[in-house]
C-alpha positions as CSV (number, residue, x, y, z in Angstrom):
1,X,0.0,0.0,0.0
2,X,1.3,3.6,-0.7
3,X,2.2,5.7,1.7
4,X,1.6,9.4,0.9
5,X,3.1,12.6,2.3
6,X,-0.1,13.5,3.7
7,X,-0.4,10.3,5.4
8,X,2.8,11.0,6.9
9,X,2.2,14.6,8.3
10,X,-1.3,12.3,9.6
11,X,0.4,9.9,11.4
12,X,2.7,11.7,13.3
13,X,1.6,15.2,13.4
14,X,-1.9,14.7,13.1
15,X,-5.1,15.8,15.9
16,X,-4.7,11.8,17.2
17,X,-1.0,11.4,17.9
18,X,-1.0,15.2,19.2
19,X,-3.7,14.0,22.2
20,X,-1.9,11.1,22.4
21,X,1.6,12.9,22.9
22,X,-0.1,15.7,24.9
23,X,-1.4,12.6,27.0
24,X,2.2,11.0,27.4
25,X,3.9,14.8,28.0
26,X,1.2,15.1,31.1
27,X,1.7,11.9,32.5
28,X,5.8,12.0,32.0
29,X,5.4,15.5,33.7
30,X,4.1,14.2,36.7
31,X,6.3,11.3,37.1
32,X,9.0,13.3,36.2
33,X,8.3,16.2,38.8
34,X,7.5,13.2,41.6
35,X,10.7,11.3,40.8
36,X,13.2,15.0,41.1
37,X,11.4,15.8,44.4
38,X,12.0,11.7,45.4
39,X,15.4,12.6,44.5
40,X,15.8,15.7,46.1
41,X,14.1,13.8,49.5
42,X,16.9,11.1,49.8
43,X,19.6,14.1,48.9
44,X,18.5,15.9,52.6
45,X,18.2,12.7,53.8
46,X,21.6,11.4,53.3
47,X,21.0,8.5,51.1
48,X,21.8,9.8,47.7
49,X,25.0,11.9,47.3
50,X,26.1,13.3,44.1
51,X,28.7,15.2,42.9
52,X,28.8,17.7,40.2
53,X,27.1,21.1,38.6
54,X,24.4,19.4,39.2
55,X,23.8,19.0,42.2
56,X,22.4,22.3,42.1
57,X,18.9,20.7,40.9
58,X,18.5,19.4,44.5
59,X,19.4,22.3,46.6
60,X,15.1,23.0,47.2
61,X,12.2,21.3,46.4
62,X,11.8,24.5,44.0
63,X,14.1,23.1,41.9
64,X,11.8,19.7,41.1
65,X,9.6,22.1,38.7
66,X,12.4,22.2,36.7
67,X,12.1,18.8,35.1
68,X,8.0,18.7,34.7
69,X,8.9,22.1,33.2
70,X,11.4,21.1,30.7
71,X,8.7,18.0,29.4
72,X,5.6,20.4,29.2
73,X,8.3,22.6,26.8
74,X,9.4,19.9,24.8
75,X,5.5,19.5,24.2
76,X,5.2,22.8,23.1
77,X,8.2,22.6,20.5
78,X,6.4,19.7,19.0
79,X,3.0,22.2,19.0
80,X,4.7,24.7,17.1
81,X,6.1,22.4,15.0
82,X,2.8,20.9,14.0
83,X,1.5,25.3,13.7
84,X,4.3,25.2,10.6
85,X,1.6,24.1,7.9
86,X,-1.1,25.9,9.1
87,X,0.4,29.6,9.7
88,X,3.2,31.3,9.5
89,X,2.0,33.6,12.2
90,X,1.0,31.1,14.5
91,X,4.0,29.1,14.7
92,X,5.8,32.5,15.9
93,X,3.1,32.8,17.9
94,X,3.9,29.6,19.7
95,X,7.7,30.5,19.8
96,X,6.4,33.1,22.2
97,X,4.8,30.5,24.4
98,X,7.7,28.9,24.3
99,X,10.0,32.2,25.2
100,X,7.5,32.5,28.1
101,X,7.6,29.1,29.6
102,X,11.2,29.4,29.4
103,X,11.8,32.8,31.2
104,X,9.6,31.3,33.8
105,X,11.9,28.1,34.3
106,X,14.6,30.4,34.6
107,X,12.9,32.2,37.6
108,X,11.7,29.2,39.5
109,X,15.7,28.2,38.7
110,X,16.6,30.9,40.4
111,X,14.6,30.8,43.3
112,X,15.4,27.4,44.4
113,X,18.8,29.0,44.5
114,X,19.4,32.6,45.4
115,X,20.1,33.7,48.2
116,X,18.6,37.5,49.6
117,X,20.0,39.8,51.9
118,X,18.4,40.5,55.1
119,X,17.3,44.0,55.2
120,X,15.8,46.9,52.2
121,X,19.3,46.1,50.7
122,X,18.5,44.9,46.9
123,X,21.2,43.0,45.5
124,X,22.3,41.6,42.3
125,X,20.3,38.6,42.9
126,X,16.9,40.2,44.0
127,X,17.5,42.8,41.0
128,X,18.2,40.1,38.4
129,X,14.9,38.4,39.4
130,X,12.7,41.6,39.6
131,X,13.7,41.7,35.6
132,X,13.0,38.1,35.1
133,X,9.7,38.3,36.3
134,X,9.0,41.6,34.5
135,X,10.1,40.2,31.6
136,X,7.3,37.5,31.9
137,X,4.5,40.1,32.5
138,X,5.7,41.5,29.1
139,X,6.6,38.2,27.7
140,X,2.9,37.1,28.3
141,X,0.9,39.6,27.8
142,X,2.5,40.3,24.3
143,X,1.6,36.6,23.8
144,X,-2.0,36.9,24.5
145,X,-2.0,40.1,22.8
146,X,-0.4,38.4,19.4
147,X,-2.6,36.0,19.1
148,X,-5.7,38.5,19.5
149,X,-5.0,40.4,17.3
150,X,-3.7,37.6,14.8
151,X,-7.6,36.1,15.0
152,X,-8.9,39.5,13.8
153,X,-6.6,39.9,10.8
154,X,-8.6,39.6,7.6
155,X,-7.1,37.9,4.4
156,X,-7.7,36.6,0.8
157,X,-7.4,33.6,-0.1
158,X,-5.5,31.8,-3.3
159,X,-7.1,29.4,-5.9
160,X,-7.1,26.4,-4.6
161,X,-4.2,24.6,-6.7
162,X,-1.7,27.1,-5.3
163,X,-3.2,26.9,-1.8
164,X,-3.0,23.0,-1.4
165,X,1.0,23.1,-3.3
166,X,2.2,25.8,-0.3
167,X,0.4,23.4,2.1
168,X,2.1,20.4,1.1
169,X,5.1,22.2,0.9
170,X,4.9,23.3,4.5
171,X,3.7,19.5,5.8
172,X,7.0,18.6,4.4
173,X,9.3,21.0,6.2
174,X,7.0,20.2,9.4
175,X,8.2,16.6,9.2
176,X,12.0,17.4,8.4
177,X,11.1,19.9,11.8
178,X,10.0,17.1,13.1
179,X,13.1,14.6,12.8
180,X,15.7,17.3,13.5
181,X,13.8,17.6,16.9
182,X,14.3,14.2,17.9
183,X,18.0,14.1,17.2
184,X,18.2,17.2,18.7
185,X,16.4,15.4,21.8
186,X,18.8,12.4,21.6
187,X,21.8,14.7,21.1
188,X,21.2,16.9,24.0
189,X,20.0,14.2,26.3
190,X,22.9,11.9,25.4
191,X,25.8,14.8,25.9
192,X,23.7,15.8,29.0
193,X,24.3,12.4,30.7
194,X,27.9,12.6,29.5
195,X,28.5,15.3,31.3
196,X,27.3,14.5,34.2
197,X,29.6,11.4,34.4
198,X,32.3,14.0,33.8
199,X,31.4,15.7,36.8
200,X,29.2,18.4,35.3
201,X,25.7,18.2,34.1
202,X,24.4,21.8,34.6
203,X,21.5,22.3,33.4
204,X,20.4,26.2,31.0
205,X,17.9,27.7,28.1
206,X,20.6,26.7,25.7
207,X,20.3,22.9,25.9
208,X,18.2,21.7,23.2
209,X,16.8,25.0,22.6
210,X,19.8,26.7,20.9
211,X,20.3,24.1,18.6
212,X,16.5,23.8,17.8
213,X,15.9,27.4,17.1
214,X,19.0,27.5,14.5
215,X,17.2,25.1,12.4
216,X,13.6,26.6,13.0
217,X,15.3,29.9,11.4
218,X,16.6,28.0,8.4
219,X,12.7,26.3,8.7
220,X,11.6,30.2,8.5
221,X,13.6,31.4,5.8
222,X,12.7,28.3,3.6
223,X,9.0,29.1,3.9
224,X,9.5,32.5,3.4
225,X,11.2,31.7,-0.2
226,X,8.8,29.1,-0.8
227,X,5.9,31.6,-0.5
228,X,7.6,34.3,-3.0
229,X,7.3,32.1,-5.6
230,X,3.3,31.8,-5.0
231,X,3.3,36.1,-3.7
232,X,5.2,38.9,-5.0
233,X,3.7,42.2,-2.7
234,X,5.8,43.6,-0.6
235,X,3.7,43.7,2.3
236,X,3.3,39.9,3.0
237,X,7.5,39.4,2.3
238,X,8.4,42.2,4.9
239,X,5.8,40.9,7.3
240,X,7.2,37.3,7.0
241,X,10.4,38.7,7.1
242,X,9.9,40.4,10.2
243,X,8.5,37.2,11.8
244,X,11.8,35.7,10.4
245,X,13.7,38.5,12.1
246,X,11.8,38.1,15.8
247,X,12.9,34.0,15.7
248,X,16.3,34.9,15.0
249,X,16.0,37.7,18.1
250,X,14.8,34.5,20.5
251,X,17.3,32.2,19.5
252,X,19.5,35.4,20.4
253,X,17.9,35.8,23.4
254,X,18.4,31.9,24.1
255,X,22.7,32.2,24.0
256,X,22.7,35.3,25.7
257,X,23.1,35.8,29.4
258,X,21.4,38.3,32.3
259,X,19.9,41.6,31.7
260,X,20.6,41.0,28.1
261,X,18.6,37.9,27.6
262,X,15.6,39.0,28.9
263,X,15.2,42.3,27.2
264,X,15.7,40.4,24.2
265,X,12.9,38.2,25.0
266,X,10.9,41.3,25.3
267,X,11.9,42.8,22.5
268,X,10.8,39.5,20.5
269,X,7.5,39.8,21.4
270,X,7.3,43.5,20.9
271,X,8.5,43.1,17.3
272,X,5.8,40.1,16.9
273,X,2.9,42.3,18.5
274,X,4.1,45.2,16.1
275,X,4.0,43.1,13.0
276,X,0.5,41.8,13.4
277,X,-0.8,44.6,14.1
278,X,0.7,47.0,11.4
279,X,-0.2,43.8,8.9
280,X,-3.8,43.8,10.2
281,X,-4.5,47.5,8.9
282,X,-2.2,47.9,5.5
283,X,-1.2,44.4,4.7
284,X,-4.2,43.8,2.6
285,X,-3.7,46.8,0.5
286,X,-0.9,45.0,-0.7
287,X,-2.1,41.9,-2.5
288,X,-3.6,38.8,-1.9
289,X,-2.0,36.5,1.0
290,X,-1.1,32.8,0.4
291,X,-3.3,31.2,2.3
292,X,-6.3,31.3,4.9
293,X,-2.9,31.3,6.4
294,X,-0.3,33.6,6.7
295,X,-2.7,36.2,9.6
């Protein structure tokens, strides 16, 4: 029996394996969070005595979100990975999701962690998490605003031939997404364990993600070429291109470190919010769009 593209993009990005996987990510969440606090239990206790940059994951029973955390993110990668086909706008819109969650593991991090000064004193510590947690506020509220505003935006459609050729086009890069985030996965996982023999094992925003978001930018720039050919106005390529240029300011944000990081994150979502809303207004004037897609 043939098996088709489309019966591809079915079977393992399709609405049944995504509440199956969204099933599996829950239930591995929970396990996973029980098992790090189990962990963390026997660590006061005594009975289980590590060594390494990693011990720093059992220094609170904070630091036990971390893991349920990092599965409920891997989740979302593979949610915005499954967005690629259907919008343009919505898969950025679920790379701020992802930005979000991951400023918000950085602060619970942190606060199994730090350590505050008695007194009004505010130190570097207190100061650096002030920013963090400001920078979620932005971070989710830009987020909620996005995809608002991305509901409201009207668009034209293409004939149909055109429309189903962009959309097979996009299914494919989905599933090429698709595989380079499983090696990625294995990759980071397996030189994760390594280094924790070694001694090391500390855990950051750039494992996996770094890697990841270099490819989804190279995922980005394909379907922005891809689209010319079916597009020519200007307002739909400088849009897209924008939306190309606030991925590449996340993955920025990902390798950077401190104050930097986060007003990058910020300023990712600022650029998103900006774009969809300038495109809702004038983009139209411009041309047709691709699809019931690209809003």
């Amino acid at each position: 029996m043939q098996f088709s593209r489309r019966d591809s993009y079915e079977l393992f990005l399709g609405y049944d394996t995504d509440q199956k996987i969204r099933k599996f990510a829950i239930i591995t969440a929970i396990i996973g969070f029980c098992l790090h606090l189990l962990l963390w239990v026997l660590y006061q206790l005594g009975e289980f005595n590590p060594s390494g940059e990693y011990i720093e994951m059992l220094s609170s029973p904070l630091s036990s979100l971390y893991t349920p955390f990092s599965i409920l993110l891997a989740y979302e990668v593979y949610q915005l990975i499954r967005t690629i086909p259907e919008s343009f706008s919505s898969s950025v819109g679920k790379q701020y999701e992802i930005a979000t969650l991951l400023v918000v593991r950085d602060i619970l991090k942190r606060l199994s962690n730090v350590e505050f000064q008695d007194g009004w004193v505010i130190d570097s510590d207190l100061g650096f998490l002030i920013v963090e947690c400001m920078a979620f506020l932005v971070l989710f509220y830009t987020s909620l605003v996005y995809h608002r505003i991305g509901k409201e935006v009207k668009n034209e459609n293409l004939g149909g031939d055109k429309l189903s050729s962009f959309i097979s086009s996009k299914e494919i890069i989905a599933l090429l997404m698709l595989l380079v985030f499983l090696i990625i996965t294995f990759t980071s996982m397996s030189g994760w364990i390594e280094s924790v023999m070694e001694g090391k094992g500390s855990v950051n925003r750039e494992i996996f993600f770094l890697d990841f978001f270099t490819f989804l930018i190279l995922a980005d720039i394909l379907i922005l070429l891809i689209s010319y050919w079916f597009y020519t106005d200007f307002g739909n390529l400088a849009r897209n291109t924008g939306f190309v240029l606030s991925t590449v300011v996340i993955r920025v944000a990902i390798s950077s470190q401190g104050v930097s990081a986060m007003l990058l994150f910020v300023l990712s979502g600022i650029i998103g919010v900006a774009i969809i809303r300038i495109s809702m207004d004038n983009v139209s004037n411009f041309g047709p769009t691709v699809e019931n897609e690209i809003h």
